[in-house]
mmCIF file of the C-alpha atoms, coordinates in Angstrom:
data_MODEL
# 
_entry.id   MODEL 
# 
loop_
_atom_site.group_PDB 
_atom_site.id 
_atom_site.type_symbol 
_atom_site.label_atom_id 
_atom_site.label_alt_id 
_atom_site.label_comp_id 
_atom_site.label_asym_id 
_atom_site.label_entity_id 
_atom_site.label_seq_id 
_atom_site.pdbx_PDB_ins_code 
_atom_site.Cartn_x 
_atom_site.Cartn_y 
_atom_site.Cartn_z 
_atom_site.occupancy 
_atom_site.B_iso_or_equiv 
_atom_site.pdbx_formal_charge 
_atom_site.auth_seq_id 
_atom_site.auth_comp_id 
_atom_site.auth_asym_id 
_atom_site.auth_atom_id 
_atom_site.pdbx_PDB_model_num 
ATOM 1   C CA . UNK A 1 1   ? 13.019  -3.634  -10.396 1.00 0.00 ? 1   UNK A CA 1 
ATOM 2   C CA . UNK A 1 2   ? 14.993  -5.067  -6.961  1.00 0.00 ? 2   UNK A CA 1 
ATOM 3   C CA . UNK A 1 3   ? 16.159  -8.822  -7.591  1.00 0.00 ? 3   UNK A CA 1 
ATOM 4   C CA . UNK A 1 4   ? 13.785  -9.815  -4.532  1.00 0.00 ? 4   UNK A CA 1 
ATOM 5   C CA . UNK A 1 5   ? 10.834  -8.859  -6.466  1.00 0.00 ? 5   UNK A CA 1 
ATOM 6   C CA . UNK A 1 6   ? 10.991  -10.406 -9.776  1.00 0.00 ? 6   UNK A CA 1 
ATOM 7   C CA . UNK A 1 7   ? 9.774   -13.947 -10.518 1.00 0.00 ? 7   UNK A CA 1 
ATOM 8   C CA . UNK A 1 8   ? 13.161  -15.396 -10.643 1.00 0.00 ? 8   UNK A CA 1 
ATOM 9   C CA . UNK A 1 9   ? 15.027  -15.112 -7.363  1.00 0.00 ? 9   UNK A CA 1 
ATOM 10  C CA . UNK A 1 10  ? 19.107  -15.151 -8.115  1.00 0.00 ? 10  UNK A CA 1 
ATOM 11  C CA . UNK A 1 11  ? 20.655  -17.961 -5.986  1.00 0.00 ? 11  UNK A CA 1 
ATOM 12  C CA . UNK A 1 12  ? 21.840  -15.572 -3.304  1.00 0.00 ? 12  UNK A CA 1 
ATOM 13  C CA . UNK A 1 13  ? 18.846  -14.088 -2.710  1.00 0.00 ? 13  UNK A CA 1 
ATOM 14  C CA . UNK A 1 14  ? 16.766  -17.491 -2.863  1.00 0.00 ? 14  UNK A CA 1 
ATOM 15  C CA . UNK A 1 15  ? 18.858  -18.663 -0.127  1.00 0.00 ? 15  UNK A CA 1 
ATOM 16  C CA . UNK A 1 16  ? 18.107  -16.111 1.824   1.00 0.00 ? 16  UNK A CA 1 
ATOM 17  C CA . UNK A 1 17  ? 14.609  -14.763 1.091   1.00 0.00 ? 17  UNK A CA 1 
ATOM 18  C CA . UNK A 1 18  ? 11.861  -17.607 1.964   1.00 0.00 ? 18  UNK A CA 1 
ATOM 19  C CA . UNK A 1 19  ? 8.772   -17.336 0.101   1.00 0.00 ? 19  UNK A CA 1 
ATOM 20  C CA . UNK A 1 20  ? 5.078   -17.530 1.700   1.00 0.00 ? 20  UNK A CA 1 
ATOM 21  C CA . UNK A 1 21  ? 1.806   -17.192 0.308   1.00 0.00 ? 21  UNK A CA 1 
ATOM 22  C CA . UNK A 1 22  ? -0.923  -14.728 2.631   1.00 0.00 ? 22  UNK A CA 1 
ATOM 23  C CA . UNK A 1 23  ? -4.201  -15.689 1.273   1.00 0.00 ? 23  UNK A CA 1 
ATOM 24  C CA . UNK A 1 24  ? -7.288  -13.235 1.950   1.00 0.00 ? 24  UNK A CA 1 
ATOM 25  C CA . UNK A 1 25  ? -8.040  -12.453 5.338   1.00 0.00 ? 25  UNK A CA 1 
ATOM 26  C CA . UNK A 1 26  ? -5.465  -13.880 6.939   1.00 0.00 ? 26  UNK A CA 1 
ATOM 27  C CA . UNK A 1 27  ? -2.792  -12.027 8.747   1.00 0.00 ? 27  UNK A CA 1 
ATOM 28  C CA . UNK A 1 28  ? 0.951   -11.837 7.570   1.00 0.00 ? 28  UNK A CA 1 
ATOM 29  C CA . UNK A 1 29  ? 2.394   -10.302 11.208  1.00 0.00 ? 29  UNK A CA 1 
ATOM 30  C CA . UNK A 1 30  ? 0.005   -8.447  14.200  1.00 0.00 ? 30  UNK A CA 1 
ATOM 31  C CA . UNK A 1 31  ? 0.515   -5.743  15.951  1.00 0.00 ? 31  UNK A CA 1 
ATOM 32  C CA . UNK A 1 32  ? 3.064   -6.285  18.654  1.00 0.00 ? 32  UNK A CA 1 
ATOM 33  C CA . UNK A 1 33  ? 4.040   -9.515  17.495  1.00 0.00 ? 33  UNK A CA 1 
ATOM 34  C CA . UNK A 1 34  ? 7.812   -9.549  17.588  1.00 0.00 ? 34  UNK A CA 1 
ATOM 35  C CA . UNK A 1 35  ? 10.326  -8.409  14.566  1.00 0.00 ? 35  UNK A CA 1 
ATOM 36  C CA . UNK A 1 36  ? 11.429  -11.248 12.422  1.00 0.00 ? 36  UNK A CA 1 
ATOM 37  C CA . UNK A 1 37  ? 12.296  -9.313  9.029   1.00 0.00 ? 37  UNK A CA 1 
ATOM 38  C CA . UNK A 1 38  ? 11.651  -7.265  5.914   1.00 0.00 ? 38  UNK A CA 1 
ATOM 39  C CA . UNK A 1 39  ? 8.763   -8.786  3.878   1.00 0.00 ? 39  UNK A CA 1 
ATOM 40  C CA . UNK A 1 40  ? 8.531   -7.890  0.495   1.00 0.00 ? 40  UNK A CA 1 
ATOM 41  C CA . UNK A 1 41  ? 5.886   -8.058  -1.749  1.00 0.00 ? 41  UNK A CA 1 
ATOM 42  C CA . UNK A 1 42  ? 5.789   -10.163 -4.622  1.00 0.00 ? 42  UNK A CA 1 
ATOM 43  C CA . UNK A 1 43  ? 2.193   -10.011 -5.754  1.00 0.00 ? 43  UNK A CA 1 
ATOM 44  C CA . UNK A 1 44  ? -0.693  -9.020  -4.077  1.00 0.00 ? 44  UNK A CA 1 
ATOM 45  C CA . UNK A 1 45  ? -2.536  -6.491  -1.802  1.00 0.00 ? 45  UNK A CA 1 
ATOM 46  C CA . UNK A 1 46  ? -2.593  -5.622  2.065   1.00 0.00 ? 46  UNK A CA 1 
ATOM 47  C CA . UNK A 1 47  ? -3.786  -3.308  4.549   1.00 0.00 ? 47  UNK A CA 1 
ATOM 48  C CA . UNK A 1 48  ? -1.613  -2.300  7.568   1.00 0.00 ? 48  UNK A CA 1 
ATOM 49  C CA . UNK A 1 49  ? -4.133  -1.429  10.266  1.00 0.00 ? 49  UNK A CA 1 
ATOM 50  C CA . UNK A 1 50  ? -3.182  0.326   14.150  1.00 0.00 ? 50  UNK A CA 1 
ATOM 51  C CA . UNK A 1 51  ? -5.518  -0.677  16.842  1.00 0.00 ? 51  UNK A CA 1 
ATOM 52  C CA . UNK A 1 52  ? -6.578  1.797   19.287  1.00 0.00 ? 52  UNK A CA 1 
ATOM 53  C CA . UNK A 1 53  ? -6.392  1.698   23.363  1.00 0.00 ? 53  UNK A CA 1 
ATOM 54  C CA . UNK A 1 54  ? -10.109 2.120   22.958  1.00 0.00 ? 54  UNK A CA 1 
ATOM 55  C CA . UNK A 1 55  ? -10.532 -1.029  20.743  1.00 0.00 ? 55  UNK A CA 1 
ATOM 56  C CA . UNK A 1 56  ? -11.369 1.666   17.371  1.00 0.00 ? 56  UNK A CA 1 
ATOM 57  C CA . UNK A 1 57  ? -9.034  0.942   14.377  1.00 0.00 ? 57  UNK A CA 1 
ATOM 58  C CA . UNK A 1 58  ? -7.324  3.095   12.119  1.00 0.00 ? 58  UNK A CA 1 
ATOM 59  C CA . UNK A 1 59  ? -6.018  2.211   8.568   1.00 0.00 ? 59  UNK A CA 1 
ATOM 60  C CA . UNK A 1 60  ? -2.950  3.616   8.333   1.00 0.00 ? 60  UNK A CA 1 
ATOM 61  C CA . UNK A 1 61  ? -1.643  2.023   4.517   1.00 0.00 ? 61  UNK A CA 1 
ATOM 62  C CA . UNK A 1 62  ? -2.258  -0.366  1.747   1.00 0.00 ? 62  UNK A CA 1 
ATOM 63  C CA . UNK A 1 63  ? 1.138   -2.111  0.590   1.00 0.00 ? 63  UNK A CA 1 
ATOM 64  C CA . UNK A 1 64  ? 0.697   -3.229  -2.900  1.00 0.00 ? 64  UNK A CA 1 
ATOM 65  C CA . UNK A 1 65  ? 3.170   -5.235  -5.052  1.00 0.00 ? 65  UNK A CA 1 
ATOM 66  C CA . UNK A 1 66  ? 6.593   -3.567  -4.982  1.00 0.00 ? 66  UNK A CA 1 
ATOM 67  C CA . UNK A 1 67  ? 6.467   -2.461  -1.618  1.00 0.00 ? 67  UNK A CA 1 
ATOM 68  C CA . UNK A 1 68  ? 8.895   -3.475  1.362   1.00 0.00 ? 68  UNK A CA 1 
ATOM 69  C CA . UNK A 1 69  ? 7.245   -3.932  4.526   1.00 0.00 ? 69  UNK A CA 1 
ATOM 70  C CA . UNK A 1 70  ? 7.770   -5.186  7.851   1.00 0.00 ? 70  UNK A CA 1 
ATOM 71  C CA . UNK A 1 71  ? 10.128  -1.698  8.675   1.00 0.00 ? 71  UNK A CA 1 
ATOM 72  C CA . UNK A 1 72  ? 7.952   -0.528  11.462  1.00 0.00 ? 72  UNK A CA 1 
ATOM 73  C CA . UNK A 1 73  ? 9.224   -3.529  13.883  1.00 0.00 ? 73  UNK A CA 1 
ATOM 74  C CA . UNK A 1 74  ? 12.855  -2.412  13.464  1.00 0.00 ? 74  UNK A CA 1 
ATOM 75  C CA . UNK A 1 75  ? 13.166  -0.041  16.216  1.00 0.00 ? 75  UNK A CA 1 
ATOM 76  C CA . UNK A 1 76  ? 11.425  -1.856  19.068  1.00 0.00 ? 76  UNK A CA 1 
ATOM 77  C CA . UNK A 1 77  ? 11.672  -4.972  17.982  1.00 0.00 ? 77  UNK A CA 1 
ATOM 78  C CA . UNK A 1 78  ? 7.773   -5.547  17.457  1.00 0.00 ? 78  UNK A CA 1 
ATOM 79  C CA . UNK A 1 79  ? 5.557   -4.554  14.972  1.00 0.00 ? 79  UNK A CA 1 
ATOM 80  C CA . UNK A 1 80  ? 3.363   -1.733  15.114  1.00 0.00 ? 80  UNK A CA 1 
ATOM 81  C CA . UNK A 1 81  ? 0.249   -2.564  13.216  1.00 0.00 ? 81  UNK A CA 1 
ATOM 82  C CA . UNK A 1 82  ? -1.442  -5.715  11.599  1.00 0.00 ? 82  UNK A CA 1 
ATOM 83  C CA . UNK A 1 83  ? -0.660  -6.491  8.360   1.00 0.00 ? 83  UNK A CA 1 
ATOM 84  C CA . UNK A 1 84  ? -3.551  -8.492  6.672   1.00 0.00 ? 84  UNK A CA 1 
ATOM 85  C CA . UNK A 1 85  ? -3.883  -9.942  3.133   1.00 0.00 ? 85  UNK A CA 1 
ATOM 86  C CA . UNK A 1 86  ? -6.894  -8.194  1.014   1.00 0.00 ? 86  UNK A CA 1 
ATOM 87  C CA . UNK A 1 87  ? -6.249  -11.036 -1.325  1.00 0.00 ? 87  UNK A CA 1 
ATOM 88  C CA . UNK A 1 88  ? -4.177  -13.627 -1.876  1.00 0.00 ? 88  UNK A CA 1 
ATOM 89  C CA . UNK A 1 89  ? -0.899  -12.380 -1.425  1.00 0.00 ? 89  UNK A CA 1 
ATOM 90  C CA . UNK A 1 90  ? 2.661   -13.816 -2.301  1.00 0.00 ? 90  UNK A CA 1 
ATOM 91  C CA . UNK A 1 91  ? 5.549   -11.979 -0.070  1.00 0.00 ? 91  UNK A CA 1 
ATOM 92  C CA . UNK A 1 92  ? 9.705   -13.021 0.633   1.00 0.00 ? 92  UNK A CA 1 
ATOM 93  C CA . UNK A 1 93  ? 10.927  -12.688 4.009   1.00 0.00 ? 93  UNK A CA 1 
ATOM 94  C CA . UNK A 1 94  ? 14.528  -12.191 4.839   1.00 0.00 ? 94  UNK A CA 1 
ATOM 95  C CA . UNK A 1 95  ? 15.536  -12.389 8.545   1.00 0.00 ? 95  UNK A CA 1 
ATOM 96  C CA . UNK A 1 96  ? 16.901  -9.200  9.031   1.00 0.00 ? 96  UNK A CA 1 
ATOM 97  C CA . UNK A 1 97  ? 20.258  -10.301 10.316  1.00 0.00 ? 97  UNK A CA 1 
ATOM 98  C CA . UNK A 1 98  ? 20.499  -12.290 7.107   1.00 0.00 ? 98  UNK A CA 1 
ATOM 99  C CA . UNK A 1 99  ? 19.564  -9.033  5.084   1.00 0.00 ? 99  UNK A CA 1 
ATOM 100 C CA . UNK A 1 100 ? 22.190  -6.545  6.998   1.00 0.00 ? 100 UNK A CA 1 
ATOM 101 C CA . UNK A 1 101 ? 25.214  -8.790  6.348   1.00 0.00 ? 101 UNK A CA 1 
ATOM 102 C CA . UNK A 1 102 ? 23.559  -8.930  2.510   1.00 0.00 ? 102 UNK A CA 1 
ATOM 103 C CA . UNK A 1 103 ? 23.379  -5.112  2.555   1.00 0.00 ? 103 UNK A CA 1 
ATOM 104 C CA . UNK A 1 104 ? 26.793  -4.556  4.147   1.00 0.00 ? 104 UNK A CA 1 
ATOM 105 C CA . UNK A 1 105 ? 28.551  -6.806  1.153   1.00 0.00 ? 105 UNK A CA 1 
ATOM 106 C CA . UNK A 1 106 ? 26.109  -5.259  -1.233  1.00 0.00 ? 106 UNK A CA 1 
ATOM 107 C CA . UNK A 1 107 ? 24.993  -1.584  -1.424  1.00 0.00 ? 107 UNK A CA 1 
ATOM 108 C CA . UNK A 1 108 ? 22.319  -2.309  -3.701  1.00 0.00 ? 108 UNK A CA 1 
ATOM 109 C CA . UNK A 1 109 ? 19.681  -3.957  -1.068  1.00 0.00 ? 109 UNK A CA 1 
ATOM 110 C CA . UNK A 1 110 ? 19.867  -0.994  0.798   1.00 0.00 ? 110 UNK A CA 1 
ATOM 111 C CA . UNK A 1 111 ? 19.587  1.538   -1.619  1.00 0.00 ? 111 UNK A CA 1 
ATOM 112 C CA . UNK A 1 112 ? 16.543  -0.029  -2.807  1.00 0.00 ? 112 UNK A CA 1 
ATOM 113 C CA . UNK A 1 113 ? 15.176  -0.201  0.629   1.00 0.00 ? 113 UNK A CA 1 
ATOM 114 C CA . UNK A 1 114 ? 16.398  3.290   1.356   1.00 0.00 ? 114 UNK A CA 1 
ATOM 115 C CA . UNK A 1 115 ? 14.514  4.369   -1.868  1.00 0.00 ? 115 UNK A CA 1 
ATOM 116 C CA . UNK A 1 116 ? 11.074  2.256   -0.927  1.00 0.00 ? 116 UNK A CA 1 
ATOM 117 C CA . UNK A 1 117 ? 11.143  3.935   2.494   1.00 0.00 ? 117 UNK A CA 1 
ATOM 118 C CA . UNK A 1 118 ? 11.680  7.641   1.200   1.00 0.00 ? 118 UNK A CA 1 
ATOM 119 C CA . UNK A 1 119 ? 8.864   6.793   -1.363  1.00 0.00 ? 119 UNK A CA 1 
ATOM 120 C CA . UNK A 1 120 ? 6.328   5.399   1.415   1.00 0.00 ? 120 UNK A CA 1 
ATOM 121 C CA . UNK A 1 121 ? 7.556   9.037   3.285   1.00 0.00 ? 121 UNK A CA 1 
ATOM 122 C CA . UNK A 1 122 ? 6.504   11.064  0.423   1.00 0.00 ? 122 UNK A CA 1 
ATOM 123 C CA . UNK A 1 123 ? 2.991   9.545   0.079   1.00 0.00 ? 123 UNK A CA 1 
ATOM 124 C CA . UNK A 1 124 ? 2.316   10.172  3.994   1.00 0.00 ? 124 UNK A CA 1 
ATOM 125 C CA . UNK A 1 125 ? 3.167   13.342  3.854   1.00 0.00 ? 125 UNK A CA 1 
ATOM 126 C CA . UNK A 1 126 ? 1.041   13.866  0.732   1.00 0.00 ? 126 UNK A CA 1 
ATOM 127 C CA . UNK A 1 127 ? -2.003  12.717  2.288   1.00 0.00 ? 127 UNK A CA 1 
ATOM 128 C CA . UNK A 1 128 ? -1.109  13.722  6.064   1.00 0.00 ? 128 UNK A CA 1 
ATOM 129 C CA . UNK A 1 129 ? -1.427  17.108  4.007   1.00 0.00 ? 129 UNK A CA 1 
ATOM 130 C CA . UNK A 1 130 ? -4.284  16.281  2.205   1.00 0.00 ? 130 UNK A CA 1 
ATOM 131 C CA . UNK A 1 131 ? -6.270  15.137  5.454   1.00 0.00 ? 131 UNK A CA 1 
ATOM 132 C CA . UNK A 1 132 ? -5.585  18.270  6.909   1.00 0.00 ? 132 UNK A CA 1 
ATOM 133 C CA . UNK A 1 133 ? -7.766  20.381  4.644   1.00 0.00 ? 133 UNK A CA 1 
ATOM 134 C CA . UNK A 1 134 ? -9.374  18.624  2.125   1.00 0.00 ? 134 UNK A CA 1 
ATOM 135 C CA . UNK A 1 135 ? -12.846 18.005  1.266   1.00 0.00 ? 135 UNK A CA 1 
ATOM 136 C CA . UNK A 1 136 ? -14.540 14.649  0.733   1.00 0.00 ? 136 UNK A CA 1 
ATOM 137 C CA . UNK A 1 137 ? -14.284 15.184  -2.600  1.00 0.00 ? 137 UNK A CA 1 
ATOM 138 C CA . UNK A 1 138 ? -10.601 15.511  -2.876  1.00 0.00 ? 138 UNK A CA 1 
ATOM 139 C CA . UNK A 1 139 ? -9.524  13.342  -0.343  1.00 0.00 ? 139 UNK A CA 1 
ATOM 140 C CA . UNK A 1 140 ? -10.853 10.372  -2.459  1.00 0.00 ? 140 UNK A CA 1 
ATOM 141 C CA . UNK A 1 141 ? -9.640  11.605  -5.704  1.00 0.00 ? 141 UNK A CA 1 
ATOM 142 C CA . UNK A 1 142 ? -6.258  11.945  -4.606  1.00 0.00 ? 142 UNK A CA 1 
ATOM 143 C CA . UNK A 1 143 ? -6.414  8.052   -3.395  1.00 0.00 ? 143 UNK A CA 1 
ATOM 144 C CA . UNK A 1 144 ? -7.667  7.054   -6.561  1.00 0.00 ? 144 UNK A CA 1 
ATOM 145 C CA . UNK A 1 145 ? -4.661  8.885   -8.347  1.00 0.00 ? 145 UNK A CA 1 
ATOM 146 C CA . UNK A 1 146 ? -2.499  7.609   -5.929  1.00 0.00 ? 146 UNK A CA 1 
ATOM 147 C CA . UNK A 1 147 ? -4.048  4.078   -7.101  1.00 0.00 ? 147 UNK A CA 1 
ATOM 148 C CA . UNK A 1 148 ? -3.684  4.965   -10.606 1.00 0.00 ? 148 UNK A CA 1 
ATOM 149 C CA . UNK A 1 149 ? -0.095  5.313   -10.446 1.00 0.00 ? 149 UNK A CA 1 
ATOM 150 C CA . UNK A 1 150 ? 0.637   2.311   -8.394  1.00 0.00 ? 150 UNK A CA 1 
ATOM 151 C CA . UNK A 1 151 ? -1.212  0.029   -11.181 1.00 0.00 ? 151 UNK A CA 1 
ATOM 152 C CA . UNK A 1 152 ? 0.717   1.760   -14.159 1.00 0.00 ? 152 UNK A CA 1 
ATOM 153 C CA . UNK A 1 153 ? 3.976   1.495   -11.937 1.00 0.00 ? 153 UNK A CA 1 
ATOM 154 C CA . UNK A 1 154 ? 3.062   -2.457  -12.126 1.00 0.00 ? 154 UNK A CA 1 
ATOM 155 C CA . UNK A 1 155 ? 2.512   -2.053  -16.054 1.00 0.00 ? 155 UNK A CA 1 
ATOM 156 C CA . UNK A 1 156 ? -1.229  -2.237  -15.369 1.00 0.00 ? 156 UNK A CA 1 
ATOM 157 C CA . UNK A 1 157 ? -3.902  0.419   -16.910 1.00 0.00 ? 157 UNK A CA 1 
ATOM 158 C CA . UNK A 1 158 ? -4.277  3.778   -15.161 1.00 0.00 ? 158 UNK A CA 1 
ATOM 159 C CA . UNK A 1 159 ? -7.401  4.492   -16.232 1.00 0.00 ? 159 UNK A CA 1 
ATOM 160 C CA . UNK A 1 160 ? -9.610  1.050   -15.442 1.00 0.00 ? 160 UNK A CA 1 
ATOM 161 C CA . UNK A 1 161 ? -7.925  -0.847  -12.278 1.00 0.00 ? 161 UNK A CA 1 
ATOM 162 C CA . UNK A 1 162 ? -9.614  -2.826  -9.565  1.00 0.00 ? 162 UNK A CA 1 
ATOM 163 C CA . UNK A 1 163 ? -9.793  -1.746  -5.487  1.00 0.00 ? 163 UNK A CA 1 
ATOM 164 C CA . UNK A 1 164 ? -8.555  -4.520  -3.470  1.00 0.00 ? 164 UNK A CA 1 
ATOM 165 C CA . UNK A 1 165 ? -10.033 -2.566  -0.441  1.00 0.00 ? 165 UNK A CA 1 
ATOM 166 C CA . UNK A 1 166 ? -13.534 -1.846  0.615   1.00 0.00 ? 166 UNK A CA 1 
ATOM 167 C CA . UNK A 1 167 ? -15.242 1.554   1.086   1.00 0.00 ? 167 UNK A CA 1 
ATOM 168 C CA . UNK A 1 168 ? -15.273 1.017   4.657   1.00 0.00 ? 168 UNK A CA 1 
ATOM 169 C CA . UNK A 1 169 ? -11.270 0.957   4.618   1.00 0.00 ? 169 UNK A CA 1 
ATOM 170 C CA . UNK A 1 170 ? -11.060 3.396   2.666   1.00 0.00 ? 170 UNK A CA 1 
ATOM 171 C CA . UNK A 1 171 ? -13.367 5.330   4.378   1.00 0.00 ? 171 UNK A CA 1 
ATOM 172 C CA . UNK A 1 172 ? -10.793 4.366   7.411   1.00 0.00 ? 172 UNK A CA 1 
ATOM 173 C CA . UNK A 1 173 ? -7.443  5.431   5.823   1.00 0.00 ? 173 UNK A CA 1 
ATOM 174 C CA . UNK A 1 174 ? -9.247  9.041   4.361   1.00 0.00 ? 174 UNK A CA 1 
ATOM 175 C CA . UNK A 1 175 ? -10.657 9.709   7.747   1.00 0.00 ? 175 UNK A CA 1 
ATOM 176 C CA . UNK A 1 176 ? -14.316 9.696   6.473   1.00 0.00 ? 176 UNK A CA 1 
ATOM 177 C CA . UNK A 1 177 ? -17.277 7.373   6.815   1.00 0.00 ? 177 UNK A CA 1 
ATOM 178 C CA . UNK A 1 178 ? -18.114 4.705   4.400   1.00 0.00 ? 178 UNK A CA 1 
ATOM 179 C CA . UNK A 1 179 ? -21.641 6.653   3.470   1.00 0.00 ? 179 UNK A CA 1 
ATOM 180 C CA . UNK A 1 180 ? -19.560 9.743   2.769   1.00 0.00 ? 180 UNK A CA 1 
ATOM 181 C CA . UNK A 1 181 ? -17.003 7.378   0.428   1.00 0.00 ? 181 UNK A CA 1 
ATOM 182 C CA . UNK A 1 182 ? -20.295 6.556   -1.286  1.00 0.00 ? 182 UNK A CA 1 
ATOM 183 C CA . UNK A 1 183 ? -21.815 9.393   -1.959  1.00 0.00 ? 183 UNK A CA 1 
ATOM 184 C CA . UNK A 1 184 ? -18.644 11.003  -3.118  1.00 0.00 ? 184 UNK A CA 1 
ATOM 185 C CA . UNK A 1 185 ? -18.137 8.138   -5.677  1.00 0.00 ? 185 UNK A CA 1 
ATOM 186 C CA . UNK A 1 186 ? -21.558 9.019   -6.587  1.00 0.00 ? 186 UNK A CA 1 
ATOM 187 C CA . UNK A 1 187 ? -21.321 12.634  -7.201  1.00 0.00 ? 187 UNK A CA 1 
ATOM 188 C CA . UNK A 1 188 ? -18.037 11.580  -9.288  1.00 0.00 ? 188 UNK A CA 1 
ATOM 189 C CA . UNK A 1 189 ? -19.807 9.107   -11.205 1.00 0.00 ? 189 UNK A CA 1 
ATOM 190 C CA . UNK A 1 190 ? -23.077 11.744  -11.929 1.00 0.00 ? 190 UNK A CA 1 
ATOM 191 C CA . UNK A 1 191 ? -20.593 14.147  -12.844 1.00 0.00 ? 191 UNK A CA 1 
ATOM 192 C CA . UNK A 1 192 ? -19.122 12.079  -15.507 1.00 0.00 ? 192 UNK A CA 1 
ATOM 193 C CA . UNK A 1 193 ? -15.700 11.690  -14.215 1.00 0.00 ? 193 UNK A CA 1 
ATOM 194 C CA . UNK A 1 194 ? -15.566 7.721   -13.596 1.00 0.00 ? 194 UNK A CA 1 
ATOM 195 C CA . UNK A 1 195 ? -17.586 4.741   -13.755 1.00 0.00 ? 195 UNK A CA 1 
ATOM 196 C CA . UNK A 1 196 ? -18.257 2.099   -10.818 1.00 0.00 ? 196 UNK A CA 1 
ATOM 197 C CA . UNK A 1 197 ? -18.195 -1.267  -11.020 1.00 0.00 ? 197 UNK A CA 1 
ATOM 198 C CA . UNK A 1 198 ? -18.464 -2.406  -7.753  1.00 0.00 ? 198 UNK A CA 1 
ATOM 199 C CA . UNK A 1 199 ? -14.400 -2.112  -7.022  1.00 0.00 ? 199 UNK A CA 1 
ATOM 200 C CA . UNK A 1 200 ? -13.819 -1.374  -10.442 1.00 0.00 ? 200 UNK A CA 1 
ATOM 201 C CA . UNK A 1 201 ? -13.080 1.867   -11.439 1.00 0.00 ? 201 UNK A CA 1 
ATOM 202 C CA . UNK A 1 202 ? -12.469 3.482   -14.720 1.00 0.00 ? 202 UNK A CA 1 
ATOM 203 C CA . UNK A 1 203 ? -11.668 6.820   -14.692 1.00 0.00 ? 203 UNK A CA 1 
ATOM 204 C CA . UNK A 1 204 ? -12.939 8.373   -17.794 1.00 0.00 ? 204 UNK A CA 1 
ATOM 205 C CA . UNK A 1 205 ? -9.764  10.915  -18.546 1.00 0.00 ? 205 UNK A CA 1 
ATOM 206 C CA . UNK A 1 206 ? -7.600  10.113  -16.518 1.00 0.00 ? 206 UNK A CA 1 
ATOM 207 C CA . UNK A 1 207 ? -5.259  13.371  -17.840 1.00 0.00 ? 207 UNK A CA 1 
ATOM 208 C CA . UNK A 1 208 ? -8.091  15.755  -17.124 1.00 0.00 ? 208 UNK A CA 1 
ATOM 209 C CA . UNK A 1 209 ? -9.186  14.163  -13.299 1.00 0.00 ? 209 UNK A CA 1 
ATOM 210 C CA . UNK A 1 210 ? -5.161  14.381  -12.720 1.00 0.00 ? 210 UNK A CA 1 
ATOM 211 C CA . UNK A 1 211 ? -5.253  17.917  -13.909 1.00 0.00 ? 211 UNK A CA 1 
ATOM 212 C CA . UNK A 1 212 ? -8.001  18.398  -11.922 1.00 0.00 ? 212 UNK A CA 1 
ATOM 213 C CA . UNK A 1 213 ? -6.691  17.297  -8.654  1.00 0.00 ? 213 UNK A CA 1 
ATOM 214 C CA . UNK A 1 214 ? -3.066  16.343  -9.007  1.00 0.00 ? 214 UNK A CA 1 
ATOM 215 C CA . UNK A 1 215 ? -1.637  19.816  -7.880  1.00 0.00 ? 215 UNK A CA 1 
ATOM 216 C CA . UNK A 1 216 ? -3.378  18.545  -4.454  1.00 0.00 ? 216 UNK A CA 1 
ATOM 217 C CA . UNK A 1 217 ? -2.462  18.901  -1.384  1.00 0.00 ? 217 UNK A CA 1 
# 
């Protein structure tokens, strides 16, 4: 793991990254609010969310611990969607000035963020795919796989995790309605594959319902 994201910053990177706590509900940057830096996550969950001409809004990711964000403001100088807190969140800013003199000293910093952003790529494409011709059905089961990982990436279980995020945004980021999110948990849970707990899930084999759906899209 990147030095920025472990519990311990080393004196360099203290100096330069300044911790904040986000707590739930509350927004880290908006949309169009100008560029101050890279933001990385230290603990915690968040929903990046693009707001329509027509006042609709469209989920567009959910950065959980690990991820860098903050990227989409370095090219106009603003950002491009809200970034709010689906918990209490702990993040490090650098000022990305401070960060490219870092990077151009040290090659590490940006191979890791080079890394992050070809790994955020990857998953868009996956489900850009995957909203382009999958059912209900699959559409969620390739979030919640997408979930599992991200938990046993943070040495959490992949089989029984929590959902920071409600059906409604989910709903919003698979391009469904929050009845259809429902009912397709339901038909999941009837047919054996998972358990609900309110935002708990615990997928039941979690080798068979990747088996299942993995090779998607």
């Amino acid at each position: 793991m990147n030095a920025l994201l472990q519990p311990d910053l080393p004196s360099r990177e203290r100096a330069l990254w300044g911790l904040r706590k986000v707590c739930a509900g509350r927004v880290l940057f908006a949309q169009g609010e100008r560029f101050k830096g890279l933001y990385a996550v230290r603990s915690g969950t968040l929903k990046s969310v693009f707001a329509l001409a027509d006042g609709r809004e469209q989920v567009c990711a959910f950065p959980m611990t690990g991820d860098v964000i903050g990227l989409d403001g370095v090219v106009d100088g603003a950002h491009g969607t809200t970034m709010t807190a689906l918990e209490d969140t702990h993040v490090a800013l650098m000022a990305w000035r401070s960060w490219a003199q870092m990077a151009a000293c040290d090659a590490d910093p940006l191979q890791h963020v080079i890394e992050l952003m070809a790994r955020d790529i990857q998953r868009g494409h996956m489900f850009h795919a995957l909203l382009g011709r999958a059912n209900a059905q699959e559409r969620l089961a390739m979030f919640l796989l997408d979930q599992s990982r991200r938990w046993n990436a943070q040495g959490c279980s992949p089989c029984d995790f929590q959902l920071r995020m409600s059906r409604a945004e989910i709903g919003s980021f698979l391009c469904m309605s929050m009845e259809t999110v429902s009912r397709t948990f339901s038909g999941m849970q009837r047919k054996g594959w998972l358990r609900v707990d309110k935002r708990r899930i615990i997928l039941a084999d979690v080798g068979g319902f990747s088996r299942r759906f993995g090779a998607l899209p």
